[in-house]
C-alpha positions as CSV (number, residue, x, y, z in Angstrom):
1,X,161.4,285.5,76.2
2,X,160.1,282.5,77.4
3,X,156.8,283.5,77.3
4,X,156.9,284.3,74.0
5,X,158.6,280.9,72.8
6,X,155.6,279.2,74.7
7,X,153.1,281.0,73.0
8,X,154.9,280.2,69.2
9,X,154.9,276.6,70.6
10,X,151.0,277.1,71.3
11,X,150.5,278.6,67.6
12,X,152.4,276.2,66.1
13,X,150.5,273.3,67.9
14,X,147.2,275.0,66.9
15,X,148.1,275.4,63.5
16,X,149.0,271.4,63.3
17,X,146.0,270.7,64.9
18,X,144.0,272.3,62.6
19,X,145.9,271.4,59.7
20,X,145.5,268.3,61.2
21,X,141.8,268.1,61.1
22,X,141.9,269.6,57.4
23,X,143.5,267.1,56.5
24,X,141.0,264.2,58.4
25,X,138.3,266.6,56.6
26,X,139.4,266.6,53.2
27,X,140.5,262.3,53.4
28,X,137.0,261.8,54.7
29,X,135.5,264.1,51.8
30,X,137.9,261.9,49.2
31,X,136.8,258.8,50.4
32,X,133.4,259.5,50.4
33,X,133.6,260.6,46.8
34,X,135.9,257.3,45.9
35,X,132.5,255.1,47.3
36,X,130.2,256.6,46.0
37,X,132.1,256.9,42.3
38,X,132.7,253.2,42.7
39,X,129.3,252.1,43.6
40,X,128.0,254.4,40.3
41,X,130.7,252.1,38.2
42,X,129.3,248.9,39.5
43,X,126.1,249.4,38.7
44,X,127.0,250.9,35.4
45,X,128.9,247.3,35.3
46,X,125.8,245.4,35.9
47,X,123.0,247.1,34.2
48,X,125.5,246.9,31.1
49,X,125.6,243.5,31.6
50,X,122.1,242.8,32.5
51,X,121.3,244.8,29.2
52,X,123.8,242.5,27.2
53,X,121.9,239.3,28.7
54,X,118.5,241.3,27.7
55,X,119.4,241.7,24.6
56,X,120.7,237.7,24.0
57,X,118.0,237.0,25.2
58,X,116.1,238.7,22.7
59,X,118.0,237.6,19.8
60,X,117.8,233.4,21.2
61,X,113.9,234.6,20.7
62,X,113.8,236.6,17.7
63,X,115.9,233.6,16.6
64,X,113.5,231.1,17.3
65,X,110.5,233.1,16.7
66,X,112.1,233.4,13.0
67,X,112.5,229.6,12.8
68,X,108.8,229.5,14.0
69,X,107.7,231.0,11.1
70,X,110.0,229.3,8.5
71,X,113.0,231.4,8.7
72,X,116.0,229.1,9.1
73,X,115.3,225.9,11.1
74,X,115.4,224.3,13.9
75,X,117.6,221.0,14.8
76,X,116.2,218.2,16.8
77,X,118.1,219.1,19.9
78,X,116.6,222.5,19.8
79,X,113.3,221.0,18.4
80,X,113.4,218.9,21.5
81,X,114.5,221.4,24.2
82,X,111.3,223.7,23.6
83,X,109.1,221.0,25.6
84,X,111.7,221.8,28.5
85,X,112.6,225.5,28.6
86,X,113.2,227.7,31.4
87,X,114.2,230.6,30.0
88,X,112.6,232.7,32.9
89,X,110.1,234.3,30.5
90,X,106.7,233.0,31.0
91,X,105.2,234.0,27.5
92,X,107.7,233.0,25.4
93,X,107.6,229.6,27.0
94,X,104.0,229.3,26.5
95,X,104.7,230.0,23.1
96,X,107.2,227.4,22.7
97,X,105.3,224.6,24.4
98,X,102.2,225.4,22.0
99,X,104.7,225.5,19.0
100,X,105.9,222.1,20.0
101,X,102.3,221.0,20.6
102,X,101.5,222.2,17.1
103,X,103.9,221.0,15.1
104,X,103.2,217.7,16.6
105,X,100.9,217.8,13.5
106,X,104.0,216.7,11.1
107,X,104.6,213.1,11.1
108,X,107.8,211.4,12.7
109,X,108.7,211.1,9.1
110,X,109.2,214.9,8.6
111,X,112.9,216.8,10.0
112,X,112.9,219.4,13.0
113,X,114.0,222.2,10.1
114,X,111.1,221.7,8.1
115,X,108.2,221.9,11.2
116,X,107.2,225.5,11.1
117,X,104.1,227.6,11.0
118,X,104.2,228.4,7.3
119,X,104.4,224.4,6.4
120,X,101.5,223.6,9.1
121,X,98.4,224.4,7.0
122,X,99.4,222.1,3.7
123,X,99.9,218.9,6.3
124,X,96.5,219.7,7.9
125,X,94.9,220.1,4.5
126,X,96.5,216.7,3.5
127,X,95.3,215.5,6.3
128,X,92.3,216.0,6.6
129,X,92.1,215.6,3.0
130,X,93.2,211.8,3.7
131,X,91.0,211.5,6.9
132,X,87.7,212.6,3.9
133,X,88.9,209.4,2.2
134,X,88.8,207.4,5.6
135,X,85.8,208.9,6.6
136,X,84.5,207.7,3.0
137,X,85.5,204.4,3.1
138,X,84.7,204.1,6.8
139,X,81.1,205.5,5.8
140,X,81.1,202.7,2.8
141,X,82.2,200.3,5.4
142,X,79.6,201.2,7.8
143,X,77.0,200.8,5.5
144,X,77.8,197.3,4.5
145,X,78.2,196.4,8.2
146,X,74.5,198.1,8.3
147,X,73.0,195.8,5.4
148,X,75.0,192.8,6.8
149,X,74.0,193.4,10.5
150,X,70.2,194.0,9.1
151,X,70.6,190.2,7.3
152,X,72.4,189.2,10.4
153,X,69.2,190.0,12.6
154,X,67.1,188.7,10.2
155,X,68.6,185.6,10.5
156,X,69.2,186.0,14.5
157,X,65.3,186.4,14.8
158,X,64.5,183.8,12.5
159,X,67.2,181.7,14.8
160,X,65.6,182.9,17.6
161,X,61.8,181.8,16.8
162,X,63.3,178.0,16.0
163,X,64.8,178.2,19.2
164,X,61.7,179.2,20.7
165,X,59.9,176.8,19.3
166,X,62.7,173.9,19.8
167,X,62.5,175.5,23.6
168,X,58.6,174.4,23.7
169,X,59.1,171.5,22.5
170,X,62.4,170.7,24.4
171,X,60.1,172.0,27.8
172,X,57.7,169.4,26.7
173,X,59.5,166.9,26.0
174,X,61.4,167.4,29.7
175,X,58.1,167.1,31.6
176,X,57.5,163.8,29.9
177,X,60.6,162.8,30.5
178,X,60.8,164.0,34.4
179,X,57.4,162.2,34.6
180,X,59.2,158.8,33.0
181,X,61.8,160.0,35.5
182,X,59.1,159.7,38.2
183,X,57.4,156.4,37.9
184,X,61.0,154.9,36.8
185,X,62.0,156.3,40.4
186,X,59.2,154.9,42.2
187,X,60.1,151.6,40.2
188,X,63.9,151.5,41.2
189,X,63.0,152.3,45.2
190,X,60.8,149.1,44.4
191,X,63.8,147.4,43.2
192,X,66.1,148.6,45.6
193,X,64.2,146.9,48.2
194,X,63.6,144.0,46.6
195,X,67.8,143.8,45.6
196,X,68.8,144.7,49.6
197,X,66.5,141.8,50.4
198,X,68.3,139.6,47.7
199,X,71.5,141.0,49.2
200,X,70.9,140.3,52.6
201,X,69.9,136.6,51.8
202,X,72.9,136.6,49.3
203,X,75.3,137.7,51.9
204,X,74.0,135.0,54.4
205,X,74.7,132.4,51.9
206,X,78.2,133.7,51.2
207,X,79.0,133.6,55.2
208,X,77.7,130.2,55.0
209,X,79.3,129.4,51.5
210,X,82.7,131.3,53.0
211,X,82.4,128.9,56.6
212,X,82.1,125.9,54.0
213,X,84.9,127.1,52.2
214,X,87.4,127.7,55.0
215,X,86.3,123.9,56.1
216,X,87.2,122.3,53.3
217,X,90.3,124.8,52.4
218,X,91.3,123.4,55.6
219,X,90.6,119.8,54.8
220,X,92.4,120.3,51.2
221,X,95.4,122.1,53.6
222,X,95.4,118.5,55.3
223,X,94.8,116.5,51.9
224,X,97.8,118.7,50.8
225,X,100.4,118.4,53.8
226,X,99.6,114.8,53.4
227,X,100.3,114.4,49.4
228,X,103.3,116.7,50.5
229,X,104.8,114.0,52.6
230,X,103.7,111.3,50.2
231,X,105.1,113.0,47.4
232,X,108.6,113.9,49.1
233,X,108.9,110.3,50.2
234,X,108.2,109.3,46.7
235,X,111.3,111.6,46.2
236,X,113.2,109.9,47.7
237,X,112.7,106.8,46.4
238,X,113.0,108.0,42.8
239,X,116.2,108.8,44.0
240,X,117.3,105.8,45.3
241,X,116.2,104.4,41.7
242,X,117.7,106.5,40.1
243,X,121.2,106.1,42.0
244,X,123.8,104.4,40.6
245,X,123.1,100.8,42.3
246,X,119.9,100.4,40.4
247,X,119.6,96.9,40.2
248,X,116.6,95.4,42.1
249,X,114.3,92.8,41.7
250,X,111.7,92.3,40.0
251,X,109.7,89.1,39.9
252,X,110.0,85.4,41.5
253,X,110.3,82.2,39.2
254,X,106.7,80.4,40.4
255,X,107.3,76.9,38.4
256,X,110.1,75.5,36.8
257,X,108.9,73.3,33.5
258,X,110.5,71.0,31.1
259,X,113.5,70.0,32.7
260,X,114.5,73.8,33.3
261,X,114.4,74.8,29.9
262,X,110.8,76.9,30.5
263,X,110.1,78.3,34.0
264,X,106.5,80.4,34.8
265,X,107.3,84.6,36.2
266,X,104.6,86.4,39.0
267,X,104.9,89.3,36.1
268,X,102.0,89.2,33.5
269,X,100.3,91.9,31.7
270,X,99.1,94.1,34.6
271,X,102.9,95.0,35.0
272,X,103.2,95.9,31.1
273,X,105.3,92.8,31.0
274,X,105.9,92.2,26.8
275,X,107.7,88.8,25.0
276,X,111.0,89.5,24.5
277,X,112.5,91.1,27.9
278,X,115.4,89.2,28.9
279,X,115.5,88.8,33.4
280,X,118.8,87.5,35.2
281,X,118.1,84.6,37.7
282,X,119.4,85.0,41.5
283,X,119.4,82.8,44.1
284,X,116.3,83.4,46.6
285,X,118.1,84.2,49.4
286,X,120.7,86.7,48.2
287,X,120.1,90.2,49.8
288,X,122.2,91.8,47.8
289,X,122.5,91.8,44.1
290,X,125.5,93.7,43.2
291,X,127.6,90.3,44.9
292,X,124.8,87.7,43.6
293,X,125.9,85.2,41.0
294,X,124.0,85.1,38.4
295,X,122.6,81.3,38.1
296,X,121.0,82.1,34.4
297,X,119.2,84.5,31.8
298,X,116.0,83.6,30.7
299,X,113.5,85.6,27.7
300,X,110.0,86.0,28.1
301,X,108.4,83.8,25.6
302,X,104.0,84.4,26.4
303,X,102.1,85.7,28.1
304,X,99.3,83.7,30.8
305,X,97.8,86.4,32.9
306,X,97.7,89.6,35.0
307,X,100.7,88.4,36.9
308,X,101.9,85.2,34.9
309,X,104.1,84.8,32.4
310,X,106.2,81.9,30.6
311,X,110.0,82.3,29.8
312,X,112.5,80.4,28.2
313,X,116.1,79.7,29.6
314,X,118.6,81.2,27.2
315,X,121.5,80.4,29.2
316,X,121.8,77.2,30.7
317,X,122.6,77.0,34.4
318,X,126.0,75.1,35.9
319,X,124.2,71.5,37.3
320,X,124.5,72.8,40.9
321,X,123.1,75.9,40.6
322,X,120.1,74.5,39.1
323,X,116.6,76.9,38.6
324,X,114.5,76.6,41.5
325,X,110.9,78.1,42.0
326,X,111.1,80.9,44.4
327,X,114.3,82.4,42.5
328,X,114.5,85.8,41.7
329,X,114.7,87.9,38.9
330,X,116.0,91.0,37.9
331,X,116.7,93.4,34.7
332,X,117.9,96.6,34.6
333,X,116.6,97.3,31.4
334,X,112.9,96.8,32.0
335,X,110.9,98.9,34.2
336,X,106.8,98.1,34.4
337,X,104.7,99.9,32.0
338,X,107.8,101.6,30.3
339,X,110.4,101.2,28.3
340,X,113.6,101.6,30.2
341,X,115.2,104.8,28.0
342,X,119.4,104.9,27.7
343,X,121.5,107.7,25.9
344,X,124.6,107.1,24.9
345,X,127.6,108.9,24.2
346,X,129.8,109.3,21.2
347,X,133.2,108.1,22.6
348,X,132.3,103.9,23.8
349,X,135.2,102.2,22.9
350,X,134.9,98.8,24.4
351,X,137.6,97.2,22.3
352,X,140.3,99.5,22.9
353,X,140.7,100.0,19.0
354,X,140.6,103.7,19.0
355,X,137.2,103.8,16.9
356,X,133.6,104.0,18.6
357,X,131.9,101.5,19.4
358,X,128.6,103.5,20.4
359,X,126.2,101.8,17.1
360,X,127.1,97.9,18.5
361,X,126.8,98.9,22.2
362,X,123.3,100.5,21.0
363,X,122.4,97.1,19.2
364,X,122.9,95.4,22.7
365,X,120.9,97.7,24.7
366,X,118.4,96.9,22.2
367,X,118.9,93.2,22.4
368,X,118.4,93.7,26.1
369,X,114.7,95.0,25.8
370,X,116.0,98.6,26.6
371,X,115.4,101.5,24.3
372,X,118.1,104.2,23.1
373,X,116.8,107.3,23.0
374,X,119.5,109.0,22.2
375,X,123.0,109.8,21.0
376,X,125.1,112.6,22.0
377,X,127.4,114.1,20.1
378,X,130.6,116.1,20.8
379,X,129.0,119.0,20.5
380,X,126.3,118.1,22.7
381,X,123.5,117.9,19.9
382,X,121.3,114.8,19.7
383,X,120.2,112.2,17.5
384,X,116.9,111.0,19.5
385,X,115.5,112.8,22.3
386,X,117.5,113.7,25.4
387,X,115.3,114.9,28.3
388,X,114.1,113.5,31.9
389,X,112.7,110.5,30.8
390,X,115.8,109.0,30.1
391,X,117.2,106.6,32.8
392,X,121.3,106.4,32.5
393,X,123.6,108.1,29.8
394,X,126.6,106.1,28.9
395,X,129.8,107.7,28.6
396,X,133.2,106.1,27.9
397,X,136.3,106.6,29.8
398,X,137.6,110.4,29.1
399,X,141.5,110.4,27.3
400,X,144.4,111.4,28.7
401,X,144.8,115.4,27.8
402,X,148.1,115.1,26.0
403,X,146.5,117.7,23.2
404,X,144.4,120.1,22.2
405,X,141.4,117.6,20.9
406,X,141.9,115.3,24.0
407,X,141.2,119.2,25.9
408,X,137.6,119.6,24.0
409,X,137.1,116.1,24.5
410,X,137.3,115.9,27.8
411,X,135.4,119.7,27.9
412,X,132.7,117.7,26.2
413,X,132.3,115.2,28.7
414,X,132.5,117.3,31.7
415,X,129.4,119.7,29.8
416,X,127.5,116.0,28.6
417,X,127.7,115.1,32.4
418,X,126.1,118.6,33.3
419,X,123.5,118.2,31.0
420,X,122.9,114.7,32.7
421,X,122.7,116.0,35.7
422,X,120.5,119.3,35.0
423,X,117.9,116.8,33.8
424,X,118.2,114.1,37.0
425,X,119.7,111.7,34.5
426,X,122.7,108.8,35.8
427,X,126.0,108.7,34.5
428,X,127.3,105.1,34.3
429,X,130.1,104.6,32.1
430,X,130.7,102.5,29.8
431,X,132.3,99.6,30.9
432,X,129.9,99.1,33.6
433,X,126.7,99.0,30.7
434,X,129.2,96.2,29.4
435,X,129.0,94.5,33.1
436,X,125.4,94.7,33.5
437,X,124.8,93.6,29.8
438,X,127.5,90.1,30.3
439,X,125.3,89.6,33.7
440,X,122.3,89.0,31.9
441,X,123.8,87.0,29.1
442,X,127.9,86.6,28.3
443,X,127.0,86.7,24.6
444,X,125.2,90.3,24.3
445,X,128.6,91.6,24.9
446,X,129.9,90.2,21.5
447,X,133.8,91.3,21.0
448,X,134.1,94.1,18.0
449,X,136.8,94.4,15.6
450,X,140.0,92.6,15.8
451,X,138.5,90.8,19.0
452,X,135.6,89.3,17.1
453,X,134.6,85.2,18.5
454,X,132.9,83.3,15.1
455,X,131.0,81.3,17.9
456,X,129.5,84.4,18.6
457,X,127.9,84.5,14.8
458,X,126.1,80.5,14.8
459,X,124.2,79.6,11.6
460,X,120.2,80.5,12.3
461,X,118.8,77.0,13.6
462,X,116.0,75.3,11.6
463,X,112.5,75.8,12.9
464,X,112.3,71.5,13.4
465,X,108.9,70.2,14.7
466,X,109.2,69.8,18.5
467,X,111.3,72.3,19.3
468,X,110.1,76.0,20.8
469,X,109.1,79.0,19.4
470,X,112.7,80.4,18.2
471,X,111.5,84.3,17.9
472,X,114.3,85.6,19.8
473,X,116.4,88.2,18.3
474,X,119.9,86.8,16.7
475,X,122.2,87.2,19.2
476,X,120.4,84.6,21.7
477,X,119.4,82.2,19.1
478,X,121.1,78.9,19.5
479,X,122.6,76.5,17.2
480,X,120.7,73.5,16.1
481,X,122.9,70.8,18.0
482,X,121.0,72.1,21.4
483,X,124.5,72.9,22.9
484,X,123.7,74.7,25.9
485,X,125.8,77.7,27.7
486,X,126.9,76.8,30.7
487,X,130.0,77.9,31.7
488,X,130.0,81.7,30.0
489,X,127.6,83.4,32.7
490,X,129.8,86.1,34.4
491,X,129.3,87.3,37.7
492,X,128.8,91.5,37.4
């Protein structure tokens, strides 16, 4: 029994087996089947699709072929992509680079649509239609150009035979001239020599000339340092002239004549001495003359000589101080061979009336044998002339600045006195002209205005026989009683 069972349990296990293996056979034989039916569907798939590609393909190109020859057109995006095709088919891109190289025929000025085979032949006819009319006109062109070049030549040739013949003549005329050029050679080596020889001597002269030069540029250096010194020491005794003590001396009395009334000067006409000039008298021995008394005023009447003169006594001396020969004399208005120039401001009042006084002090300086030159005004113009020459410019006292015109007048002055002093003239104001003038003689300063003396205006004396020469001015002439002034001399 058991045997049996195992041997049921073998034929099962056989039959499973085998089933088994049936079963492996007939998956194996299904599988292969599903491969090899799906590998037949996939290229089905792609030679279907390959074929639909084809067949685009072929229509894109019947397309464009079509458009080639006038069916439908072409836009300029497709009229541009033929140049740069790759549509993998070597022919038809031939063909479309040689349509795009012949329909570069049409001008820019026809569309993509209308550029197509069928349209190709009337453009070439027109053109070369148009390039017969160019070629005519060319030809006609040419031919002028011909007939002109032929005249051109004609006249080139007949240019070129004057040349020619200006060339022979131009040759010929160069050999004469290199010839000239020659001998005028030969002349300048000649003289060139005969100039380095003149140069050589000239040179030794100028080294000689040059030595004599520095010699006396070095004697003129000397001449120079020495004019130098005597010019800065004449500096500074202009300076000391013009300075505000400017009285000095200048003459001695020689002879007293005539009981005093005429003494003889050591100033004549080689000091530019004149008649008129009015000298104050000193005593001898004073040394200085700002404290001297003055002992009398005298005029220059004549005059005797180089260095002689006679004056006349216009104001008498006191008995004790009598005139004495070897007195001196002195005016500050007279300078040798000049007139002594004065300028004078507009504000003199001597008389303390308020009103200028500038025309009478000017008929004094006058009187004195000085000159005026000039008259400032406030606003510094002048009547006269105003410059260097002028000795002293007299200015009276500035006012008190209690407004605004006493302000600009004393701005005035201060810019008067700048002036004055730009030009290396004194200031001296006006009171002290009034000194000096009442040194010489008490009655030049005659009292103005309210102040006015009536002995100061005599009656003009009679010219009686005996008497002197009376061609003083007014204001010295005396009356005709021969009353002498003797007591009216001020000291300055």
């Amino acid at each position: 029994m058991a045997a049996r069972d195992d041997s049921v349990i073998r034929g099962s296990l056989i039959a499973c087996l085998i089933f088994l293996v049936l079963s492996l056979a007939l998956n194996f034989f299904l599988y292969r089947w599903g491969s090899v039916e799906s590998l037949t569907a996939t290229a089905s798939k792609d030679r279907l699709t390959s074929a639909q590609s084809e067949l685009q393909t072929l229509q894109s190109q019947a397309t464009m072929m079509k458009a080639m020859l006038g069916v439908g057109g072409l836009t300029k995006a497709q009229f541009d992509q033929l140049t740069s095709s790759t549509g993998g088919d070597p022919d038809m891109e031939t063909i479309e680079r040689q349509f795009a190289r012949d329909m570069s025929y049409f001008g820019p000025e026809v569309d993509p649509q209308n550029r197509n085979y069928p349209n190709l032949p009337e453009v070439l006819v027109n053109a070369i239609r148009s390039r017969n009319v160019q070629y005519g006109q060319a030809r006609d062109e040419a031919t002028k150009i011909r007939v002109q070049s032929a005249s051109e030549v004609d006249l080139a040739r007949k240019a070129q035979e004057q040349a020619e013949a200006d060339k022979d003549r131009a040759n010929k005329k160069l050999e004469e001239e290199m010839s000239k050029y020659a001998e005028d050679r030969e002349k300048m080596k000649e003289t060139g020599e005969k100039n380095k020889d003149t140069l050589l001597q000239t040179s030794q002269k100028l080294n000689a000339l040059s030595k004599k030069l520095q010699t006396e540029l070095a004697n003129f250096q000397k001449r120079e340092d020495k004019l130098l010194s005597t010019i800065n020491t004449q500096l500074i005794e202009l300076t000391k002239l013009r300075s505000d003590n400017f009285e000095s001396t200048q003459g001695v009395i020689t002879y007293v004549v005539r009981d005093g009334n005429v003494v003889n000067i050591d100033l004549g006409s080689s000091d530019a001495l004149r008649p008129g000039v009015t000298f104050g008298v000193i005593d001898g021995d004073e040394t200085r003359l700002q404290d001297a008394k003055v002992k009398a005023t005298i005029q220059v009447t004549k005059i005797l000589g180089e260095h002689r003169a006679e004056a006349r006594v216009v104001a008498r001396p006191e008995f004790r101080y009598p005139i004495i020969s070897g007195d001196k004399i002195y005016s500050p208005f007279w300078a040798p061979g000049r007139r002594v120039k004065i300028a004078l401001g507009w504000n003199i009042d001597l008389d303390g009336d308020e009103r200028p006084d500038t025309e009478g002090v000017a008929s004094m300086v006058r009187a004195a044998g000085a000159e005026v030159a000039a008259i400032l005004q406030p606003d510094l113009s002048t009547d006269g002339e105003f410059d260097s020459s002028v000795r002293f410019l007299v200015l009276g006292e500035p006012p008190e600045a209690d407004g605004e015109a006493d302000a600009r007048e004393v701005v005035a002055l201060g810019r008067a006195k700048t002036m004055a002093k730009e030009l290396g003239v004194t200031v001296i104001p006006a009171w002290k002209l009034q000194a000096y003038l009442r040194t010489i003689d008490d009655s030049l300063t005659t009292p103005l205005g309210s102040a006015v003396r009536g002995r100061d205006f005599a009656p003009d004396p009679s010219d009686a026989p005996g008497r002197l020469p009376n061609n003083l001015p007014s204001i010295f002439q005396q009356d005709d009683t021969g009353i002498q002034k003797t007591n009216e001399i001020l000291a300055p």
